[in-house]
C-alpha positions as CSV (number, residue, x, y, z in Angstrom):
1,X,7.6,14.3,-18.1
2,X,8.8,11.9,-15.4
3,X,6.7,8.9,-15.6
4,X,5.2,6.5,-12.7
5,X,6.8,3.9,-15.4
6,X,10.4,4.3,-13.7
7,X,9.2,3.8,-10.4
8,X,12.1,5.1,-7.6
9,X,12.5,2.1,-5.9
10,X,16.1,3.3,-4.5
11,X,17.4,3.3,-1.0
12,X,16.4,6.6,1.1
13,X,19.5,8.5,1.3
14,X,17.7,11.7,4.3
15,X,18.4,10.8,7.6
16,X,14.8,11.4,9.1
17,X,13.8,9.4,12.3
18,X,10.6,7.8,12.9
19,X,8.4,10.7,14.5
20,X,5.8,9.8,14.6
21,X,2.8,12.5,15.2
22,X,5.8,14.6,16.4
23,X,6.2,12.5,19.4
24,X,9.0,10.3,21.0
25,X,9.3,6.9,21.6
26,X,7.7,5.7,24.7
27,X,9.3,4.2,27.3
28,X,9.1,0.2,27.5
29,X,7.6,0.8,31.2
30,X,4.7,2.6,29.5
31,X,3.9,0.4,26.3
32,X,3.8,-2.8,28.2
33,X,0.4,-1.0,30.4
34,X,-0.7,1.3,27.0
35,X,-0.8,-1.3,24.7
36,X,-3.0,-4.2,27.0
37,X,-6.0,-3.9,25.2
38,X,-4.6,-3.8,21.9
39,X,-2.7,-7.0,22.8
40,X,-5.9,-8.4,24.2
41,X,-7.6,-7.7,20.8
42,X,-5.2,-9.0,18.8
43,X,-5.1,-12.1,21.1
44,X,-8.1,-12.8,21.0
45,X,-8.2,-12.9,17.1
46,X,-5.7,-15.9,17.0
47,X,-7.6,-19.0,16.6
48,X,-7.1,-21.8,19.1
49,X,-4.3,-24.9,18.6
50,X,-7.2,-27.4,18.6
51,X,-8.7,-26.1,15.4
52,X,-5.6,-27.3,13.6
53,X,-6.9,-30.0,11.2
54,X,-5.0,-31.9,9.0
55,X,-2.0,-34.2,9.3
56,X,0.1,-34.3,11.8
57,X,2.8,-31.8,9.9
58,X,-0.1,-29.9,8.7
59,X,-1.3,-29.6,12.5
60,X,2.1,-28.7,13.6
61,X,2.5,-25.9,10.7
62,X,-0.7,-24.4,11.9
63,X,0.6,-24.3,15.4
64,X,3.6,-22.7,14.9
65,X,1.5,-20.2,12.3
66,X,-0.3,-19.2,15.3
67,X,2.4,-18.9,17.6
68,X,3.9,-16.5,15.1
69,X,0.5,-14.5,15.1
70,X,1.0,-14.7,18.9
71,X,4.0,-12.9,19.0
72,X,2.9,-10.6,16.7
73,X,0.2,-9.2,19.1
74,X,2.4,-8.9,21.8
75,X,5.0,-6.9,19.0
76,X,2.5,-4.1,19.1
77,X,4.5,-2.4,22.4
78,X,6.9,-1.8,19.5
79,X,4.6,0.2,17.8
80,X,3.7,2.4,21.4
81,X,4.6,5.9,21.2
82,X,3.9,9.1,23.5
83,X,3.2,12.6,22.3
84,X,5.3,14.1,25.4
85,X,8.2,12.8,27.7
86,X,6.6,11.1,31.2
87,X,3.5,10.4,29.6
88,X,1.1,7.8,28.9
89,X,1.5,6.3,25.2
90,X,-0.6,5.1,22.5
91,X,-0.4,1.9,20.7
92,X,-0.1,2.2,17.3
93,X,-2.2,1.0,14.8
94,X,-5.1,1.7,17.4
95,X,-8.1,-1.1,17.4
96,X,-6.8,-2.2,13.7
97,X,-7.0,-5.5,14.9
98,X,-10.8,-6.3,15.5
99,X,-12.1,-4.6,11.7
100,X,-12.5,-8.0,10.2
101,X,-12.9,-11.5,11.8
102,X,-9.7,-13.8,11.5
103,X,-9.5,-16.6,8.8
104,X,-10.9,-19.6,8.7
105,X,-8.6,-21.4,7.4
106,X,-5.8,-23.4,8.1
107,X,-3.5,-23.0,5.5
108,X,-0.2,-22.0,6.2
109,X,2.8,-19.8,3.7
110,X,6.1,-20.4,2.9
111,X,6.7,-17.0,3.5
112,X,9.6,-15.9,6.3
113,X,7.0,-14.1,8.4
114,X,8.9,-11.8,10.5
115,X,6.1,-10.3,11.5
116,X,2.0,-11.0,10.4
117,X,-0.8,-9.7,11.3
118,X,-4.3,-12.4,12.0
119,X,-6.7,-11.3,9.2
120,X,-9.6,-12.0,6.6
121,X,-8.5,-12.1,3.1
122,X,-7.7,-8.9,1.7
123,X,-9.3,-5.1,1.5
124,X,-12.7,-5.4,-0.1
125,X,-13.5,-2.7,-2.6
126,X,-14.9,-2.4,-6.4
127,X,-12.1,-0.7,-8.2
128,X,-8.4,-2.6,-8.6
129,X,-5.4,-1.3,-9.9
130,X,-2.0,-2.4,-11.8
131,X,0.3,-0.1,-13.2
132,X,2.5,-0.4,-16.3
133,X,2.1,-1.7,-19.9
134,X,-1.9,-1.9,-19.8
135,X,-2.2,-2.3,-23.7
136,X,-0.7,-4.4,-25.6
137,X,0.4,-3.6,-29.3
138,X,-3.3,-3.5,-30.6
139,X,-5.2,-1.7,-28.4
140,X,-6.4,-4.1,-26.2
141,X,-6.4,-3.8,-22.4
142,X,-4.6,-6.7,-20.9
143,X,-4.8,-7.0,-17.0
144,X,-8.7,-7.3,-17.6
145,X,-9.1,-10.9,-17.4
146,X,-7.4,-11.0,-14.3
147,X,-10.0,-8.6,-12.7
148,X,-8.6,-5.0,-12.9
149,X,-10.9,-2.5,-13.6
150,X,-8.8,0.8,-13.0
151,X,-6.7,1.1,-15.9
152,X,-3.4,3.0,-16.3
153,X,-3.7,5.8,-18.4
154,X,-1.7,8.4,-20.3
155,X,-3.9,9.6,-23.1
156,X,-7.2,10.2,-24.2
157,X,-6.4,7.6,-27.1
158,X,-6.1,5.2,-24.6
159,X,-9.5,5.8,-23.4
160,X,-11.0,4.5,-26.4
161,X,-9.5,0.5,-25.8
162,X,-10.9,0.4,-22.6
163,X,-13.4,-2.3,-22.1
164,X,-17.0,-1.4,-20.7
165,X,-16.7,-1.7,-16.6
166,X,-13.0,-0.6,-16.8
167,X,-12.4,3.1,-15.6
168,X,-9.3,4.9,-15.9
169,X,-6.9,6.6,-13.3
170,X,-4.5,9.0,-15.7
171,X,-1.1,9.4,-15.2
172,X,0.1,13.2,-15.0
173,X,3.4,13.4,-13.3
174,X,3.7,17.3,-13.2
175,X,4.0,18.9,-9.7
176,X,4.1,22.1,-11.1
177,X,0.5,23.9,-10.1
178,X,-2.3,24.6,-11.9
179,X,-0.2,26.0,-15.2
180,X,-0.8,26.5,-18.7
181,X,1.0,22.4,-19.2
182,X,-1.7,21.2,-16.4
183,X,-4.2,22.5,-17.5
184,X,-3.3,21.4,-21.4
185,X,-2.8,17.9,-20.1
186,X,-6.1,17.6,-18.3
187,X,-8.9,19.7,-20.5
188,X,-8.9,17.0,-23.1
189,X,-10.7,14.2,-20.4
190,X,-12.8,17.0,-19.3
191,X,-16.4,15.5,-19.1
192,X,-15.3,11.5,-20.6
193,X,-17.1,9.3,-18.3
194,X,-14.4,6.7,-18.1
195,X,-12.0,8.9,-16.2
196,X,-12.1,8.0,-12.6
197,X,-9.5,10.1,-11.6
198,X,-5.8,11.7,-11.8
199,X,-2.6,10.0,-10.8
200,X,-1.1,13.1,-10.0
201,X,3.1,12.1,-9.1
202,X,4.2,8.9,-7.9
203,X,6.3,9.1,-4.4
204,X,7.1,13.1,-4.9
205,X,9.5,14.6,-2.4
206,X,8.2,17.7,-0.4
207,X,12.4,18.5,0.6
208,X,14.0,17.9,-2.7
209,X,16.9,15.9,-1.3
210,X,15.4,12.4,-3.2
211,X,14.1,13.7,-6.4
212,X,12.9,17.4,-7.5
213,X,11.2,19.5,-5.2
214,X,7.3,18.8,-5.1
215,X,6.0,21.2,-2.8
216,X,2.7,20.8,-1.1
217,X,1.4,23.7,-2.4
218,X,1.5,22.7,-6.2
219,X,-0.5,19.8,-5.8
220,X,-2.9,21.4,-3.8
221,X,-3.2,23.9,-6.8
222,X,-3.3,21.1,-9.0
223,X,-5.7,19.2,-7.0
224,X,-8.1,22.0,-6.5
225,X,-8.1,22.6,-10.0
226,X,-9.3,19.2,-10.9
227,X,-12.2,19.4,-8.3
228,X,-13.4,22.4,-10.0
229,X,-13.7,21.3,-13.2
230,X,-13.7,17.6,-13.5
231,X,-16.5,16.8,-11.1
232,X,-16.3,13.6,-9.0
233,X,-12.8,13.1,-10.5
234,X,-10.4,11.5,-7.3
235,X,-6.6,12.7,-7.4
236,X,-4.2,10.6,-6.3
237,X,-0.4,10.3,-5.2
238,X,1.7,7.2,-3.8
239,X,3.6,8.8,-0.7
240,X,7.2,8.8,-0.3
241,X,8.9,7.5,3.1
242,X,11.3,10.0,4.0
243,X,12.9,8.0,6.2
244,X,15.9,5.8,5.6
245,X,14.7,1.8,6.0
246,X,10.7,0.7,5.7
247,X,11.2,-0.8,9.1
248,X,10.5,2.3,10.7
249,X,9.1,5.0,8.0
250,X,7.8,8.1,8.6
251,X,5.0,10.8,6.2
252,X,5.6,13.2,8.7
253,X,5.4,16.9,7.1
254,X,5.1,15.5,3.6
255,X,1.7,15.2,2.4
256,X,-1.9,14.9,3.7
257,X,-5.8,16.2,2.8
258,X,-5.1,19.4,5.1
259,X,-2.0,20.6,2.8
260,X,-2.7,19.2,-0.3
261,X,-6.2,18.7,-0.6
262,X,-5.7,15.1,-2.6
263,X,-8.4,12.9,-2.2
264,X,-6.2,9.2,-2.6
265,X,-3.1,8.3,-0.7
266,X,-0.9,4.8,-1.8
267,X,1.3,3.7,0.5
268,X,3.6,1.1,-1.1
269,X,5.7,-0.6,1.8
270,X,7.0,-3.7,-0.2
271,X,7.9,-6.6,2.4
272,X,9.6,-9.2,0.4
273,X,13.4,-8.7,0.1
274,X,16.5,-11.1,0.3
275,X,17.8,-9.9,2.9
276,X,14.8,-10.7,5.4
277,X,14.8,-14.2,3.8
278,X,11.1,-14.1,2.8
279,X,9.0,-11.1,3.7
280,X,8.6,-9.1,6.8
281,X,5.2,-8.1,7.0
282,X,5.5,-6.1,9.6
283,X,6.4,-3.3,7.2
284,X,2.9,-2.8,6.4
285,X,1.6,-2.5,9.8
286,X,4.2,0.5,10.6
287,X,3.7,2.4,7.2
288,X,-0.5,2.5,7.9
289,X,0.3,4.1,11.7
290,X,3.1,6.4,9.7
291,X,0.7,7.4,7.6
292,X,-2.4,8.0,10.4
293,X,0.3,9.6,12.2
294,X,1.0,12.1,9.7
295,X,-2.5,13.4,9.3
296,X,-4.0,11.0,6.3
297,X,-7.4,9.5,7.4
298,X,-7.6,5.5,7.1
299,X,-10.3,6.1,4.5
300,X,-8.0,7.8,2.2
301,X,-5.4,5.0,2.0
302,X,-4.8,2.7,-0.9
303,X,-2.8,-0.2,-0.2
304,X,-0.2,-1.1,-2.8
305,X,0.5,-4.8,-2.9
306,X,4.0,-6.2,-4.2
307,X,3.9,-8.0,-7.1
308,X,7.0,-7.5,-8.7
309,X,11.2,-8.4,-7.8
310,X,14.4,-9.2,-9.0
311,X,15.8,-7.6,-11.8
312,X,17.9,-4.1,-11.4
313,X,15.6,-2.5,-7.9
314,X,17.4,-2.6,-5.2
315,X,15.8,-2.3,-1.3
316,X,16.4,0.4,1.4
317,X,18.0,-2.7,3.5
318,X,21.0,-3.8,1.7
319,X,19.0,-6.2,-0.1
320,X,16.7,-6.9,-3.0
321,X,12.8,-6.8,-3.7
322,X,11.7,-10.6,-4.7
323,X,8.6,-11.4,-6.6
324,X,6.5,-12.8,-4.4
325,X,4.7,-16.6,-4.1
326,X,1.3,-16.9,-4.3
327,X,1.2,-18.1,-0.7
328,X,3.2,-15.1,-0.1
329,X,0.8,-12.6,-1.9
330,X,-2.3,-14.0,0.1
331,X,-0.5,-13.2,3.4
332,X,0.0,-9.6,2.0
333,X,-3.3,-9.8,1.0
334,X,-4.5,-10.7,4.8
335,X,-2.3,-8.3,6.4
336,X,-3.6,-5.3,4.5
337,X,-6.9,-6.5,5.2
338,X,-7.8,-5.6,9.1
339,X,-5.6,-2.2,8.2
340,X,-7.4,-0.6,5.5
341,X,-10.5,-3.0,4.9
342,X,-12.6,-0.7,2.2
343,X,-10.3,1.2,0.5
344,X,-11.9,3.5,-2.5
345,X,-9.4,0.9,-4.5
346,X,-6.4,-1.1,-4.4
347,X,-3.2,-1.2,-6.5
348,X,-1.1,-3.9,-7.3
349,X,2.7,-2.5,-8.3
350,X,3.4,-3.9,-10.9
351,X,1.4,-5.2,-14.0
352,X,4.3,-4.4,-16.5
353,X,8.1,-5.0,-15.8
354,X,10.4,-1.8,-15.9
355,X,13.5,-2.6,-15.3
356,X,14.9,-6.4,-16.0
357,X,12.4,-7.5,-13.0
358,X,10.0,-10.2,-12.6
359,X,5.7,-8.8,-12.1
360,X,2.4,-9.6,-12.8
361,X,2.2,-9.9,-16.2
362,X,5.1,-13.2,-16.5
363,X,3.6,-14.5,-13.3
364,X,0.1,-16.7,-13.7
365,X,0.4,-17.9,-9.9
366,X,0.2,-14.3,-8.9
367,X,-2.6,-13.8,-11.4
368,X,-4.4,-16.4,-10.7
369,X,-4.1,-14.6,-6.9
370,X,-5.6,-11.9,-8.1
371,X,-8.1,-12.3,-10.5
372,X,-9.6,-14.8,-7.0
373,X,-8.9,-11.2,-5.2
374,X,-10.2,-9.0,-7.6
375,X,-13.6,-11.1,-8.5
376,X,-14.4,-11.6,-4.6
377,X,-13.5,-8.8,-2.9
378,X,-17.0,-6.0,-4.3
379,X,-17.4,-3.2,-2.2
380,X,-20.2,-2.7,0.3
């Protein structure tokens, strides 16, 4: 069984373009006009240079934060695209902007903020995520104290460890239908109250040129079998960008609710990288309109936050991912936030190291991140 514990972090190697919704990109004569009221909402979410506080480096940081927020709202032309040639456009991510009020703060990040997006402070939901070495020689479920409640799971023994308020989200990595191995691997959490639902692959390829073929049909099979006979149980999948670079990443005729009939889709765009010189958050931004592009409804995202780099992954930009700060984290964090604000839950990739990298488990500045993300942020 291929396991969501070797993560394909990899570059792309298909040559797909950025299509999105089977459209084209729009002319700059048209996203310039079909974009004014996005920029005008995003605009108007930048708070104003005289509520800088502070000293007078402190007021200058928060200036030049907001001038970077600024241009950021005026980037969303970039993001404009048309369904036919000669038309009028759409600015993508439509009216993401005005979901949540900005911050109040004036803090600023040491982050290289290519792009940013104004923001509150993170997706607010009940259930949080982190994958990778949950349990630790005894039994005993360790990213608990810092607030996760959705714990990674591979066997009905592991059941058993897990705290009272902690659910589980079981790893099955099969893309193979509803067959006599599914159905084996599934039956025994048939009824346990703990399960929350079924991790069902982890960035599965619907053409085969990455990884093994993972046809849309199979999961559908597998995911309709689950809904039949684990009631309420969610299934789940982190998507795959088919594209070449996260810059510009496309979903198109992969997966989505009308093909495959899973309930949960992660999207995992992961913005820190040497080669940007901090993190580009803009990669976040694109992957949500990808995604809403392809057909999956902002209500069944996930968000996956970095929280792992270094070690032997290497990025889809000639780079490297890098663990990120804390300030860092928070700005991921905010930028998620307007996108998908109430998410069934969140997932932050990775708890456990995998391969010579750095992640949440050696980092207590990223912890302590979270566990202040995870405590706060309770669903409606």
């Amino acid at each position: 069984m291929q396991s969501h514990r070797a993560r394909r972090l990899a570059a792309a190697t298909v040559g797909a373009v950025l299509m999105l919704a089977g459209g084209v990109a729009a002319k700059p004569s048209h996203c310039r006009k079909d974009c004014k009221q996005e920029i005008r909402d995003c605009l108007a979410l930048v708070p104003k240079n005289e509520d800088c506080a502070g000293t007078r480096a402190e007021k200058r940081a928060c200036r030049k934060m907001h001038a970077a927020e600024r241009a950021t709202c005026h980037n969303f032309v970039k993001l404009c695209k048309q369904q036919e040639p000669g038309t009028s456009g759409i600015c993508l991510p439509s009216s993401t902007t005005t979901t949540r009020p900005p911050a109040t703060t004036t803090t600023t990040t040491s982050a290289t903020t290519t792009t940013t997006l104004v923001g509150g402070s993170g997706p607010v939901t009940d259930l949080h995520y982190a994958s990778n070495n949950n349990f630790d020689s005894s039994g005993n479920y360790v990213p608990g104290h810092v607030g996760f409640n959705l714990a990674d799971v591979s066997s009905v023994r592991e059941l058993a460890f897990l705290p009272s308020g902690v659910r589980a989200l079981v790893w099955l990595g099969l893309c193979n239908g509803a067959d006599a191995t599914f159905i084996g691997a599934v039956q025994p959490f048939i009824g346990n109250p703990k399960v929350f639902g079924f991790y069902l692959m982890d960035e599965p390829d619907p053409t085969g040129q990455r990884v093994p073929l993972c046809p849309a049909a199979s999961l559908m099979a597998e995911s309709d079998w689950i809904h039949a006979h684990v009631p309420g149980a969610k299934t789940f999948i982190v998507m795959l960008n088919v594209n070449t670079t996260s810059t510009a990443p496309t979903y198109a005729n992969t997966y989505n609710p009308g093909n495959s009939h899973i309930d949960l889709y992660g999207l995992d765009p992961y913005p820190c990288r040497t080669e940007v010189g901090g993190c580009d958050y803009s990669m976040i931004i694109v992957a949500v309109a990808a995604a809403e592009a392809a057909g999956i409804p902002r209500d069944s995202i996930v968000p996956v936050y970095q929280a792992f780099g270094g070690g032997g992954w290497s990025d889809d930009g000639g780079g490297q991912y890098t663990l990120p700060t804390a300030s860092q984290e928070r700005q991921i964090l905010t930028t998620w936030g307007p996108l998908v604000p109430n998410p069934v839950f969140d997932y932050a990739y990775s708890w456990g190291t995998q391969n010579s990298d750095q992640a949440l488990e050696g980092s207590t500045a990223l912890q302590a991140v979270f566990s202040a993300h995870n405590v706060t942020s309770a669903g409606p």
